[in-house]
C-alpha positions as CSV (number, residue, x, y, z in Angstrom):
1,X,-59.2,5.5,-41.1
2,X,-56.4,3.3,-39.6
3,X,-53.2,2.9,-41.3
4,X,-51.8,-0.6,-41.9
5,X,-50.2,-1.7,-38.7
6,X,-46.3,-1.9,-40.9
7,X,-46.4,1.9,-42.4
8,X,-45.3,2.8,-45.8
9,X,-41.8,0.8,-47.0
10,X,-39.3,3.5,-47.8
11,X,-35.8,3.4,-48.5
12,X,-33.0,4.4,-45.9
13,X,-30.6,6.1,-49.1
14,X,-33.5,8.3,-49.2
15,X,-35.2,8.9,-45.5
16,X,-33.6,8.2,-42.6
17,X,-34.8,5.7,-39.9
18,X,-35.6,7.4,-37.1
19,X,-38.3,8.4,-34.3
20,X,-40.4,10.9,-33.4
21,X,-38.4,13.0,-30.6
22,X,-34.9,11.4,-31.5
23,X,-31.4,13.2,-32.1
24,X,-30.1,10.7,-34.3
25,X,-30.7,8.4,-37.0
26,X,-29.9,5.5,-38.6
27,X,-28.9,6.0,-41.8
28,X,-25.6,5.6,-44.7
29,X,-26.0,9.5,-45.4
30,X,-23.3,10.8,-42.9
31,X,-22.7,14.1,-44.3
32,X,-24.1,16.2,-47.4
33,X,-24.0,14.0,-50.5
34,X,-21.7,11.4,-48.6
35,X,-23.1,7.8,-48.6
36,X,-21.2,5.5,-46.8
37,X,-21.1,1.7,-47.5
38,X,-22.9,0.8,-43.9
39,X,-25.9,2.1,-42.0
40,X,-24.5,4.7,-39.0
41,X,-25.7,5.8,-36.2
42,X,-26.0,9.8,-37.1
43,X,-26.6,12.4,-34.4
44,X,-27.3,15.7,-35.0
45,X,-26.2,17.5,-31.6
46,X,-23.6,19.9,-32.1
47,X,-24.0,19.4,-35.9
48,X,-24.6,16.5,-37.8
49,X,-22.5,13.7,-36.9
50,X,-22.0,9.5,-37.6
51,X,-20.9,8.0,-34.4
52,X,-21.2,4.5,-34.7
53,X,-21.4,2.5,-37.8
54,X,-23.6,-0.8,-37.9
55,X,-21.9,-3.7,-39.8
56,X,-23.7,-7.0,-40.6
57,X,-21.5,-9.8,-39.8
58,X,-21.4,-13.2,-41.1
59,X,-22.1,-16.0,-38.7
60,X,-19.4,-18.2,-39.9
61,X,-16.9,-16.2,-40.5
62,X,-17.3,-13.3,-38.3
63,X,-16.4,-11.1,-41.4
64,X,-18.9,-8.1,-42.8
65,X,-21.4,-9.5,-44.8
66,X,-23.9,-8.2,-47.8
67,X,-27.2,-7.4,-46.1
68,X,-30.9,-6.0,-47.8
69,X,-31.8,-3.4,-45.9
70,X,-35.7,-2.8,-45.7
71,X,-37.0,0.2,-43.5
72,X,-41.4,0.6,-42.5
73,X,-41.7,2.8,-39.5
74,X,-41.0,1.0,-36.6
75,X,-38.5,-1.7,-37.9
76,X,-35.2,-1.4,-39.7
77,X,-33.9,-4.9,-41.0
78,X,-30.6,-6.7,-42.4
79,X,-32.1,-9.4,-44.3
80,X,-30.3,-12.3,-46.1
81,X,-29.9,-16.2,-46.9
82,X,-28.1,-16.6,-43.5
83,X,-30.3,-14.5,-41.2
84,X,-31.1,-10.9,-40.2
85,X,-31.3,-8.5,-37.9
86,X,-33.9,-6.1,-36.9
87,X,-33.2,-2.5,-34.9
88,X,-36.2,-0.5,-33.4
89,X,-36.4,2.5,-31.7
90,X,-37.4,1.5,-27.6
91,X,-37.6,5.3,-26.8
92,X,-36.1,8.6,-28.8
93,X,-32.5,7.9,-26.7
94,X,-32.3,3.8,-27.4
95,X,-32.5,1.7,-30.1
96,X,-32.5,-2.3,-29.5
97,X,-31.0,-4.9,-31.7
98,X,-32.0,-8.3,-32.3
99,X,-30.0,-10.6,-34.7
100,X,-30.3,-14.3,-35.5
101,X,-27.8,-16.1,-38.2
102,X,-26.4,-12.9,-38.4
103,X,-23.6,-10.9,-36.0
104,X,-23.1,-7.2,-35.7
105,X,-20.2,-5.1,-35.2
106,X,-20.8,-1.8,-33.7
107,X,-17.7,0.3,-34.5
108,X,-16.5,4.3,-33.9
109,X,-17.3,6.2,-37.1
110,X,-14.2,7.7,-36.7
111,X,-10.9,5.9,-36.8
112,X,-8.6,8.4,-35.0
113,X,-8.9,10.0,-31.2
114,X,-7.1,13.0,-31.1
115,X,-7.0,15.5,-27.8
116,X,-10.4,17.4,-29.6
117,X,-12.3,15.0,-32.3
118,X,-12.6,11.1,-32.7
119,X,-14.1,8.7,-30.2
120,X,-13.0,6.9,-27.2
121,X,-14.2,3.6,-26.6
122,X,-13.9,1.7,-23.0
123,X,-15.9,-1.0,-21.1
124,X,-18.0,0.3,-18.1
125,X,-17.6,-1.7,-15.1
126,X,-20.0,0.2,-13.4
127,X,-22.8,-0.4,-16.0
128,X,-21.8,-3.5,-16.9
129,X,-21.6,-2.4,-20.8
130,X,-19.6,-0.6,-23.4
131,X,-19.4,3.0,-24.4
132,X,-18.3,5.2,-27.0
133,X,-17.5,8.9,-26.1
134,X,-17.7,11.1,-29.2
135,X,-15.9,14.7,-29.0
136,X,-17.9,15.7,-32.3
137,X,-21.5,15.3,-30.4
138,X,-20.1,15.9,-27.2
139,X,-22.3,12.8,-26.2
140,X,-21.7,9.1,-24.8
141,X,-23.4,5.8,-26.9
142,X,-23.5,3.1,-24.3
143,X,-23.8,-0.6,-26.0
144,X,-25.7,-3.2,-23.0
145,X,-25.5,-7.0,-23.9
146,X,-28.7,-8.4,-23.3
147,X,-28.1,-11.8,-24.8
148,X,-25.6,-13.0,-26.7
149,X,-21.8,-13.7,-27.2
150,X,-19.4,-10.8,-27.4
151,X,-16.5,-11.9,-30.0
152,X,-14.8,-8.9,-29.7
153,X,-13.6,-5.5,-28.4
154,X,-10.6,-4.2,-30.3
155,X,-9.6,-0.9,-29.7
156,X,-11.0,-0.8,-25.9
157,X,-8.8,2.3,-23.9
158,X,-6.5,2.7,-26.8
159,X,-5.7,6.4,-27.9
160,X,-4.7,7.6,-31.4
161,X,-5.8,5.9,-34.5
162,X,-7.3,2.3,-35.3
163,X,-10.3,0.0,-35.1
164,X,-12.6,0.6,-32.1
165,X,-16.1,-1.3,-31.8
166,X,-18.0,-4.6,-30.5
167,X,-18.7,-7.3,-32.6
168,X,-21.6,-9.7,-31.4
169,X,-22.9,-13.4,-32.3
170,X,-25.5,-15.9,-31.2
171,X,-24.7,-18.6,-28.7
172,X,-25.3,-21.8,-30.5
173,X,-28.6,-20.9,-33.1
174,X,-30.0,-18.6,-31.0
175,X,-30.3,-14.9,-31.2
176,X,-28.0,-11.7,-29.5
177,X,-29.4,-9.0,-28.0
178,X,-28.6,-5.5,-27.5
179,X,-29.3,-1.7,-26.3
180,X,-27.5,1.2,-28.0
181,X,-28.4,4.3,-25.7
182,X,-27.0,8.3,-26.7
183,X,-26.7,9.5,-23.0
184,X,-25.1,12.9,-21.3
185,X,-22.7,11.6,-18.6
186,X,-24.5,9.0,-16.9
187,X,-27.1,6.8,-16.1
188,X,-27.9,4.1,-14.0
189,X,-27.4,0.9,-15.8
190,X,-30.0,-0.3,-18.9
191,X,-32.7,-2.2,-17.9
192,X,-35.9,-2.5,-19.4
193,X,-38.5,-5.2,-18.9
194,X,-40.0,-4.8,-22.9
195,X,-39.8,-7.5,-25.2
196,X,-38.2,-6.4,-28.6
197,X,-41.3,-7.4,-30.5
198,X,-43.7,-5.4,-28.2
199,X,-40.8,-2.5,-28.6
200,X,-41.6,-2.8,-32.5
201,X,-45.4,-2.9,-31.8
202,X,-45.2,0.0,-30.0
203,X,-43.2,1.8,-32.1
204,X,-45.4,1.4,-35.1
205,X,-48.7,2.3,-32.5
206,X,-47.1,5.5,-31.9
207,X,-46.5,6.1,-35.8
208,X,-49.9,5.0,-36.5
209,X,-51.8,6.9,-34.0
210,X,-49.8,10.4,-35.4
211,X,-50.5,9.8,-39.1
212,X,-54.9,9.2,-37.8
213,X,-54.2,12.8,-36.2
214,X,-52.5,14.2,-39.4
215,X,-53.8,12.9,-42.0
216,X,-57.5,11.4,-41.3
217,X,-58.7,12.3,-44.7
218,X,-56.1,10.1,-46.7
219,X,-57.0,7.4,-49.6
220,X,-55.8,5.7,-52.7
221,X,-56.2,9.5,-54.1
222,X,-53.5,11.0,-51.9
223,X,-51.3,7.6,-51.9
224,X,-48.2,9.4,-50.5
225,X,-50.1,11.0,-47.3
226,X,-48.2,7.9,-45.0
227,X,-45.0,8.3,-45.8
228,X,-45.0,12.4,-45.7
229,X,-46.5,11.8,-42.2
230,X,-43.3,9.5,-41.3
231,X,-40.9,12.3,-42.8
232,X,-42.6,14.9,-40.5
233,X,-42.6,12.3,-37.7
234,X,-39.2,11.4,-37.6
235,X,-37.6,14.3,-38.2
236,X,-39.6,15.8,-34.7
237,X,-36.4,16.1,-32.3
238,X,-37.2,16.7,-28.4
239,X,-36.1,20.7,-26.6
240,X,-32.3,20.4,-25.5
241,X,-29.6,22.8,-26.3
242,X,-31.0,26.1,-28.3
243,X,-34.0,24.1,-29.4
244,X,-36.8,25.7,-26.6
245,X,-39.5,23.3,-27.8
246,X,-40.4,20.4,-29.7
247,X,-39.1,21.0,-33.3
248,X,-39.6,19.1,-36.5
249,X,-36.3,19.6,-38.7
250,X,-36.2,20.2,-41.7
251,X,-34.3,16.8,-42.0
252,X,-32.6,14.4,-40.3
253,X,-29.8,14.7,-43.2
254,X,-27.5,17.7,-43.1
255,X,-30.1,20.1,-43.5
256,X,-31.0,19.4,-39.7
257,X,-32.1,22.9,-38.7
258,X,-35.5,24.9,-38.3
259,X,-35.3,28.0,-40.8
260,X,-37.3,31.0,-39.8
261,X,-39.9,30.2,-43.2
262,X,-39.6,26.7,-43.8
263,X,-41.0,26.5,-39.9
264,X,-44.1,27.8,-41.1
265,X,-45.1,25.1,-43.6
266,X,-45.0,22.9,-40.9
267,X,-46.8,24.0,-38.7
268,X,-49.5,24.3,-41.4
269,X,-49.7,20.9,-42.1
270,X,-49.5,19.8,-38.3
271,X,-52.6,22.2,-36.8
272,X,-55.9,20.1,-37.2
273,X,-54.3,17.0,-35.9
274,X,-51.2,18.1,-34.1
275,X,-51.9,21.8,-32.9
276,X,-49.7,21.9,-29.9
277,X,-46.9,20.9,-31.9
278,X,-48.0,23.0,-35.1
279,X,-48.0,26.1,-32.5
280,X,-44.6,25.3,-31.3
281,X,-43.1,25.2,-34.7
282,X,-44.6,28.8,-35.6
283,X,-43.3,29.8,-31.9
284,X,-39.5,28.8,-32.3
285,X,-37.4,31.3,-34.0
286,X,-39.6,34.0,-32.2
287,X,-37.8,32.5,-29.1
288,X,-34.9,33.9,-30.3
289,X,-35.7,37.1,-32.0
290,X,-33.1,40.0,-31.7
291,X,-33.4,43.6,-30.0
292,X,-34.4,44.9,-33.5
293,X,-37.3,42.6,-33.9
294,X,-35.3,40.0,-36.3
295,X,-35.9,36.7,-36.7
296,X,-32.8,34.1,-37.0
297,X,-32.1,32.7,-40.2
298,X,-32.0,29.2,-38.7
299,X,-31.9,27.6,-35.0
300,X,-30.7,23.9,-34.5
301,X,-29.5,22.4,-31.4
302,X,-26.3,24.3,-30.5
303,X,-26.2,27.2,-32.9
304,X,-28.5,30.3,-33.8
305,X,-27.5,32.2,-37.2
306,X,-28.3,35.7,-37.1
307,X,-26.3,37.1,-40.8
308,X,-29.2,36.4,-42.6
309,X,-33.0,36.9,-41.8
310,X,-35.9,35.0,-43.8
311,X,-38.7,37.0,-45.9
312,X,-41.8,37.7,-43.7
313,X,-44.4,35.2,-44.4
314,X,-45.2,34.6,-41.0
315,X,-48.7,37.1,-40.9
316,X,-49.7,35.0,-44.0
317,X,-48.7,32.1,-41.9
318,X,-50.8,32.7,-38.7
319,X,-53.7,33.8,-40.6
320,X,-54.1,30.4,-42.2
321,X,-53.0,28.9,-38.8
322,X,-55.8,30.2,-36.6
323,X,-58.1,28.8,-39.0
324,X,-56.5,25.0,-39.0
325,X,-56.2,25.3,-35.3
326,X,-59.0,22.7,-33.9
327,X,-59.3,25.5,-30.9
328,X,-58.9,29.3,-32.1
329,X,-55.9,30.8,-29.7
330,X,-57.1,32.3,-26.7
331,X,-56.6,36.0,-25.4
332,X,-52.9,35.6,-24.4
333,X,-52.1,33.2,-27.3
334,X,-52.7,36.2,-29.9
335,X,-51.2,38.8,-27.8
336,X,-48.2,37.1,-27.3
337,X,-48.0,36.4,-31.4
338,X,-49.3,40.1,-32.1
339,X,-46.4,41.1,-29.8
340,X,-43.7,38.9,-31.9
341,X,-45.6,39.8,-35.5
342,X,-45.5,44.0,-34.5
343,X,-41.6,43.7,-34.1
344,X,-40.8,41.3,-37.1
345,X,-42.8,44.1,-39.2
346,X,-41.0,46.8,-37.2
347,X,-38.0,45.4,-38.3
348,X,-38.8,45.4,-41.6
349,X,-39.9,49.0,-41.8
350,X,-36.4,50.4,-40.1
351,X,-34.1,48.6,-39.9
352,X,-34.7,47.0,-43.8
353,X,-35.8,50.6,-45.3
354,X,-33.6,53.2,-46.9
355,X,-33.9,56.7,-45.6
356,X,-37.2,58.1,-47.7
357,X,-37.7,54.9,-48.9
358,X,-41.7,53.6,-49.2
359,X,-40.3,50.1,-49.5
360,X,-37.9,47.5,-47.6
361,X,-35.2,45.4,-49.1
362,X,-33.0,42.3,-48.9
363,X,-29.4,42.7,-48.3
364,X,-28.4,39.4,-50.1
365,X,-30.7,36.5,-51.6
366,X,-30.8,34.4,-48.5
367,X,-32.8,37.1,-47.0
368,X,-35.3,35.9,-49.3
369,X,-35.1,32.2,-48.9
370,X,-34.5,31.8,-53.1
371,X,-30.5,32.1,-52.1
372,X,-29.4,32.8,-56.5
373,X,-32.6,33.6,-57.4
374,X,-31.6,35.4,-60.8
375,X,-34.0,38.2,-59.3
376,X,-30.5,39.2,-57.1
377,X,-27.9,38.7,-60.5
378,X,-27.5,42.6,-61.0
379,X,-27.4,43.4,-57.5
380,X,-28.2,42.0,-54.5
381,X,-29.0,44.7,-51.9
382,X,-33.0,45.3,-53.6
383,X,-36.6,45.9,-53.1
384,X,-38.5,43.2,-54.8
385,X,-42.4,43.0,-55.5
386,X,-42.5,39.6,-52.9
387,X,-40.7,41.5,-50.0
388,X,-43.4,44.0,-50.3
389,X,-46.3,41.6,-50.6
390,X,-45.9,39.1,-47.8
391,X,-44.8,42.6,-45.8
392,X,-48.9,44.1,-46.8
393,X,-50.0,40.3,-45.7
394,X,-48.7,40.6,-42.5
395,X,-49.5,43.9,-41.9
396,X,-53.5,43.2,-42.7
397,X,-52.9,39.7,-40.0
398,X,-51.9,42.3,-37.1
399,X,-54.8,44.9,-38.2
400,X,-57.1,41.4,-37.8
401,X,-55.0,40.3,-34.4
402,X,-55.7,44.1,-33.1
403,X,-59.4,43.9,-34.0
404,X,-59.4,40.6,-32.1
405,X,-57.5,41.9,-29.2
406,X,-59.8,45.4,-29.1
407,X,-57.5,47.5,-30.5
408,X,-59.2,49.4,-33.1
409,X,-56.8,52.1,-33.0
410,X,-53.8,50.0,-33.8
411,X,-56.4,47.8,-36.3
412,X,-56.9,51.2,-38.1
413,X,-52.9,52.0,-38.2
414,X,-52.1,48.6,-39.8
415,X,-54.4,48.9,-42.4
416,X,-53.4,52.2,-43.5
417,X,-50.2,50.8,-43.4
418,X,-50.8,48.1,-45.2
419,X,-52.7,50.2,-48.3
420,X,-50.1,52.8,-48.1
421,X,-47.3,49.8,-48.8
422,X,-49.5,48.3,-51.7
423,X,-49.9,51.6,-53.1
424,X,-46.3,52.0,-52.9
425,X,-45.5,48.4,-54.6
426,X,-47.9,49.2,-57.4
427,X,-46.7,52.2,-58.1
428,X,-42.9,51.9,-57.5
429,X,-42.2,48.1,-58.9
430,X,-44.7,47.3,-61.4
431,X,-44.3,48.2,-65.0
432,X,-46.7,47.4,-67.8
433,X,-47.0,43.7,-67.6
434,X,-45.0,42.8,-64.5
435,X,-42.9,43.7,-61.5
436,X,-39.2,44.5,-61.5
437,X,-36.6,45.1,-58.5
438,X,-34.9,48.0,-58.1
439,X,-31.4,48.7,-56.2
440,X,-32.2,50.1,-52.7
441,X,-28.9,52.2,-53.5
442,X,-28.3,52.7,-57.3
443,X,-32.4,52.7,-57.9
444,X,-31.6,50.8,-61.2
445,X,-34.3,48.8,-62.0
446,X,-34.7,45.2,-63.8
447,X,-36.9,42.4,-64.8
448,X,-36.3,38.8,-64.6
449,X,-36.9,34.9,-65.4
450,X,-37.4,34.4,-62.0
451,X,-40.9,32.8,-60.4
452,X,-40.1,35.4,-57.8
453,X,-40.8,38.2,-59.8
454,X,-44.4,36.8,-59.9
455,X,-44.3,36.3,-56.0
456,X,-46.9,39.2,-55.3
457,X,-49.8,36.6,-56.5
458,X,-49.9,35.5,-52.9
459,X,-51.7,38.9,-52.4
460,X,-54.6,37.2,-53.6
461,X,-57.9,39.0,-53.4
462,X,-56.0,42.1,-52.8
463,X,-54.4,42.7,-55.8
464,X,-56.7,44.9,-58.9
465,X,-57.6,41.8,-61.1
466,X,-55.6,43.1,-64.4
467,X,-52.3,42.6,-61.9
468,X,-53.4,38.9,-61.0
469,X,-54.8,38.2,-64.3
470,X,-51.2,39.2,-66.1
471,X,-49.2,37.4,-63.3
472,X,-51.7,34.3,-63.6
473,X,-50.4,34.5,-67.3
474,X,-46.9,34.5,-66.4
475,X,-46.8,31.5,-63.8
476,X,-48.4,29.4,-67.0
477,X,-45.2,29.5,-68.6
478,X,-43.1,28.4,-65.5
479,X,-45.7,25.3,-65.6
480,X,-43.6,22.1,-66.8
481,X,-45.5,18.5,-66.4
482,X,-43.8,18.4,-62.8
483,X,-44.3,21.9,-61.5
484,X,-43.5,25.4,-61.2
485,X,-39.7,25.9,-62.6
486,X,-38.4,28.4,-60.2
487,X,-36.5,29.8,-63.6
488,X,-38.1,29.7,-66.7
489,X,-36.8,27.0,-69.0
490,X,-36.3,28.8,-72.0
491,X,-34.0,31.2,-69.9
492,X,-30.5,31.3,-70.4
493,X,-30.1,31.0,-66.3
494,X,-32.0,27.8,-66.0
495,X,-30.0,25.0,-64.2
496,X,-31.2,21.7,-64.0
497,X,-30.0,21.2,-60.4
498,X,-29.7,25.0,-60.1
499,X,-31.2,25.6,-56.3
500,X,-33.5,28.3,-57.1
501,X,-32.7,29.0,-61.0
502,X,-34.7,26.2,-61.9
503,X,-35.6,23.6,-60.1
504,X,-39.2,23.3,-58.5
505,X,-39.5,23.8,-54.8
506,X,-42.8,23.1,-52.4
507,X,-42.7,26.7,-50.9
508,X,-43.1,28.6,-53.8
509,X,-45.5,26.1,-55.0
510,X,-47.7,26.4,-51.8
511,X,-48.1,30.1,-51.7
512,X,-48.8,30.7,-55.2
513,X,-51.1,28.0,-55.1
514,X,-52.8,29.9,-52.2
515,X,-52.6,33.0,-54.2
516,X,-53.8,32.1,-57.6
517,X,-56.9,30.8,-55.4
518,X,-57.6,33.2,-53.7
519,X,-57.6,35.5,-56.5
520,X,-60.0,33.7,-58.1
521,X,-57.9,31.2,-60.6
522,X,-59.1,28.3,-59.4
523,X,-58.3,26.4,-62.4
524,X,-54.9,27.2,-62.5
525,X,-54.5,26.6,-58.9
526,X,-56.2,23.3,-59.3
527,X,-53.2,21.9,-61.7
528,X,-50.3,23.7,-60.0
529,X,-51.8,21.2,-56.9
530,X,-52.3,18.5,-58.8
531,X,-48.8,18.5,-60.4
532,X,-46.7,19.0,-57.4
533,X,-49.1,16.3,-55.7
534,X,-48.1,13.8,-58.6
535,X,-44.3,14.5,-58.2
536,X,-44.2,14.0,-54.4
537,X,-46.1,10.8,-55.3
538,X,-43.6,9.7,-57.6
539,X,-40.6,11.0,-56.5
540,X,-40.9,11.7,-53.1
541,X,-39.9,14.5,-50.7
542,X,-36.6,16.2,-51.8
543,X,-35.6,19.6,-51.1
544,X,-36.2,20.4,-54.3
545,X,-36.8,18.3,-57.6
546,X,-35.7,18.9,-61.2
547,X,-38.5,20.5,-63.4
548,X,-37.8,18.7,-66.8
549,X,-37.7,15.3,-65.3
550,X,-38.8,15.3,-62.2
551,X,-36.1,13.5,-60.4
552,X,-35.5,14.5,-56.5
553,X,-32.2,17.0,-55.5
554,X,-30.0,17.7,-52.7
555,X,-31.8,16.5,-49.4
556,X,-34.1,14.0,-50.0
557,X,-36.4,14.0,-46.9
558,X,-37.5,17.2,-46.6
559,X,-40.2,18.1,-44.1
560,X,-41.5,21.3,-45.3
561,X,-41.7,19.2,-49.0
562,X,-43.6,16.8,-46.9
563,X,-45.9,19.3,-45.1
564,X,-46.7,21.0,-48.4
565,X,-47.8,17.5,-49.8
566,X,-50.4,17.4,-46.9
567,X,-51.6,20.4,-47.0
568,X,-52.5,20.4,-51.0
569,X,-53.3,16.8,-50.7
570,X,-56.3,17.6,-47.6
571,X,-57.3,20.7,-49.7
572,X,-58.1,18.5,-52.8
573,X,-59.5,15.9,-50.6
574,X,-61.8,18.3,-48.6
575,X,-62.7,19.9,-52.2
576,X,-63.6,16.1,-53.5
577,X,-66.1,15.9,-50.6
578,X,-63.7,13.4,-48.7
């Protein structure tokens, strides 16, 4: 199936225009929940960042002017009675411009240079252009004329505070031109022999051939499949800094970092189509795992966090993986990940469990990804029931990793292991109807409203059938006409935009999905799909989305959101015959 040459329409307030392998964006989100009046320039090296910010001009009067902004992939325009002008993407470094009946004034973000932050701005006799040195991003944005009349260049060499920037008209009723490049110290002057239209062609190509690799099975049943492509696409930065390999953020908003779990859903989604780049996302935190066999909580481009680890989903991960892979991974390929996987789990059996303890813990709720889950409200260093379940997940992927590799010995120990910690679960954390955490040092033990308490589902065909059948009963009443509530409702603890006491979220939504089906609720599974599918549809791809109404939260272009999308909406498609 070929997608329509254009792409899905999409609003910039809500996904940012960028391209596939770029460090910036364009965009009027410059920092979390700040919206600026005027599209920026936004990179996200050495943080997130708006450099440079884009301001339509009026022809007459040289003053801003109101502009529509309308986004497809490829092509970002200022429309309006007077003119437009359109901005496209020539490679993941440089963006061209092309106005007519309206000018542009490309300005510093920031209004005042100091001896460590702001911007300098000075013209470049060498290159024959202008450019803007940014302390923040440690990174020069080089503006090249290539048509056009320059009607200004306040602030050029000044220091302290004021106005620096370029403004730019049309000679006569013609149209201006220019290159905006983000650059290390140098480079030899722009020059490029591309017309802008065949620079917009080319642009939506490359869009168009990805979402044919991603999503080939797509229709007017999974109508959203495009545009969760783009978010995946666009957010995909290229290695520099701490970043070893290709990685897709999680967005190219302020959550602009790969988190060792929400890496995994990406990679998902990207192995049919994409497997080179779905293997590099599983890969990239285990670039930087510690002596003890930790994984960061999050890498970005020039800073790994080690205070917090991620839960281990990452055997349930690679198990799905091999089988999405177009090409199972060769000898080396699993040795290297059985390798990574032994340590993560060694990790999780000493260094995460008490002295005579049968179980690991979390030290603190980010540990577990659900931050204030209300799992963690009586204390927060714990063993939990979903801790112990994706730990029995993993441990049966490197028992099936050491069978592969021919080493039944070590195939034997894992799955002793893994029974032996299943055993322990049932025994230690579930009570009557359902499981409880319990203190790793007071051993007090509690219940909750929390979908996490129900997190052992993803177990699947492991767990006896009364367990499954009783948790199956339990997610039902998490079920609202959007999704799984992460908190139920009815609870006292539910927030509306509560982070994980409430609101729905794709991860949880994805494994429990899995879970439920494998376990033999197919029905259930079925309706949890089609629900989540429905609100993507609707309300796109936020971080998370309220559960009562349905209305997007926080970040609102959120890849793993996106990636969960795709892989429920090629499961229902497959399972429809398509």
């Amino acid at each position: 199936m070929t997608a329509a040459r254009s792409g899905p329409a999409f609003s910039v307030h809500d996904i940012p225009f960028s391209t596939h392998g770029s460090w910036f964006d364009i965009s009027p989100v410059v920092a979390e929940k700040t919206y600026a009046e005027d599209l920026h320039l936004v990179s996200h090296q050495n943080g997130m960042h708006a450099v440079l910010r884009l301001v339509p001009l009026g022809a007459a009067t040289g003053e801003r002017t109101e502009a529509r902004v309308e986004t497809t992939p490829g092509l970002l325009s200022w429309s309006s009675t007077d003119g437009r002008i359109d901005l496209s993407y020539e490679s993941p470094d440089t963006v061209r411009l092309r106005g007519s009946g309206l000018g542009i004034s490309v300005d510093a973000a920031a209004q005042t240079l100091t001896p460590f932050s702001g911007t300098y701005f000075f013209r470049d006799p060498a290159a024959d252009a202008h450019v803007f040195t940014s302390y923040e991003t440690g990174r020069r944005y080089r503006v090249t004329v290539l048509s056009g009349t320059v009607t200004g260049t306040p602030g050029t060499q000044t220091l302290g505070s004021g106005h620096r920037g370029l403004a730019m008209s049309a000679e006569g009723n013609g149209h201006w031109e220019i290159a905006i490049e983000e650059l290390d110290t140098a480079r030899p002057p722009y020059a490029s022999s591309a017309t802008f239209d065949a620079i917009v062609e080319s642009a939506r190509t490359s869009f168009a051939d990805f979402v044919d690799q991603v999503a080939p099975w797509r229709s007017s049943d999974t109508p959203a499949a495009e545009l969760a492509a783009y978010v995946l696409w666009s957010a995909t930065v290229r290695p520099t800094g701490l970043v070893t390999r290709p990685a897709v953020l999680m967005s190219k908003h302020w959550m602009d970092k790969v988190w060792s779990w929400d890496h995994c859903f990406n990679a998902l989604a990207l192995a049919p189509g994409c497997p080179d780049l779905a293997l590099d996302q599983f890969a990239l935190p285990f670039d930087h795992q510690d002596d003890s066999g930790a994984l960061p909580d999050s890498v970005t481009h020039s800073e790994v966090l080690y205070n917090f680890v991620k839960p281990p989903i990452h055997g349930w991960t690679f198990g799905h993986l091999r089988r999405r892979l177009p090409t199972p991974p060769g000898p080396a390929e699993l040795t290297e990940t059985y390798d990574r996987l032994e340590r993560w789990t060694g990790f999780w059996l000493t260094a995460r469990r008490a002295p005579g303890a049968d179980l690991p813990h979390y030290q603190h709720g980010n540990d577990s990804g659900w931050d204030n889950a209300t799992t963690f409200d009586p204390e927060r260093v714990i063993e939990t029931a979903d801790l112990a379940a994706f730990l029995v997940l993993q441990l049966h992927e490197l028992a099936h990793l050491a069978t592969a590799l021919d080493r039944p010995d070590d195939a034997r120990r894992w799955t002793q292991k893994a029974e032996e910690t299943q055993a322990a679960l049932l025994d230690q954390l579930w009570d009557t109807d359902r499981f409880v955490a319990r203190g790793a040092d007071t051993g007090d033990t509690w219940s909750s409203s929390s979908l996490l308490d129900l997190m052992p589902v993803v177990l699947g065909e492991h767990l006896p059938g009364h367990v499954s059948s009783t948790l199956a009963d339990h997610i039902k009443a998490h079920l609202t006409p959007y999704g799984l509530a992460t908190e139920l409702p009815t609870s006292p603890h539910y927030l509306a935009d509560g982070y994980w006491r409430g609101p729905i979220w794709a991860p949880a939504t994805v494994l429990v999905e899995d879970g439920l089906r494998r376990a033999g609720h197919e029905r259930l599974a079925d309706d949890i799909s089609a629900r989540f599918r429905a609100l993507c549809e609707t309300h796109g791809f936020a971080e998370n989305f309220d559960a009562l109404t349905g209305t997007g939260l926080r970040d609102r272009a959120y890849t793993w959101t996106a990636s969960s999308y795709l892989l429920l909406a090629e499961a229902h498609a497959h399972r429809d015959g398509r």
